[in-house]
N, C-alpha and C positions, 0 to 999 in steps of 0.2 A: 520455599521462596524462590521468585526468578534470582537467575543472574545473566552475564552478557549475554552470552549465548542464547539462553530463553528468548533472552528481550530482542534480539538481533530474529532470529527465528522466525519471531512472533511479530515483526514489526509491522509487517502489513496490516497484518487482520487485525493487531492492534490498534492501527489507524483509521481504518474501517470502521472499527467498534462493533467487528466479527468474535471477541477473545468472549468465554462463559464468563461469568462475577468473578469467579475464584483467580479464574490466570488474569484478568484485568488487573486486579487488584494486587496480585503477586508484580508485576511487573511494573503497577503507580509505587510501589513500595522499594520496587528496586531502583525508579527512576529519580526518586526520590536521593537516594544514595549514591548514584553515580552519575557524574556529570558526562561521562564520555556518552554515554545511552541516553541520555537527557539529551545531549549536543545533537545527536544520531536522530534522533524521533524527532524535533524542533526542525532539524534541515528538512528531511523527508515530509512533513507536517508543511513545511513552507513551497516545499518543490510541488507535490499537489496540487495544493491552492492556485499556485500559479498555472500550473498546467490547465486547471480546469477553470483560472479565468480567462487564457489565450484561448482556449479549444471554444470558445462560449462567444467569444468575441470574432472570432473568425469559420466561416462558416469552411465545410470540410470539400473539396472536390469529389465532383460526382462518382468520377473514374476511382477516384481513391476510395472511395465509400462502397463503391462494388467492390474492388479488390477485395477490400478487408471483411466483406459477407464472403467473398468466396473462400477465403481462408478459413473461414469461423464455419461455413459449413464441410470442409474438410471432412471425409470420415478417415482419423486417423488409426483406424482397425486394420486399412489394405495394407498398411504401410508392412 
């Protein structure tokens, strides 16, 4: 069975709905049980949503849209 830690760990891919059957299910079980990790997944669940209805709603600057390709094609192997 999860506990914090798992559920803290895991919370991304959690949210994603990245987690196999088995850890989903351990961590609906543990959320189930603790309200602090219930609190934690509810805010993170809401800060999302809202990110991705700003980001949707506003379009991204050009200049900025290339940056963030030049970063993403990074090869961070030279480093």
């Amino acid at each position: 069975m999860a506990d914090c830690r798992d559920t803290i760990v895991q919370l991304y891919a959690y949210l994603d709905q990245m987690l196999d059957d088995d850890l989903r299910r351990d961590i609906d079980q543990h959320l189930g049980d603790c309200s602090d990790c219930q609190g934690r997944v509810e805010f993170e669940f809401s800060l999302k949503a809202r990110i991705r209805s700003r980001a949707a709603a506003e379009p991204i600057p050009a200049d900025l849209e290339q940056r963030l390709r030049d970063c993403l094609d990074l090869d961070l192997g030279d480093e």
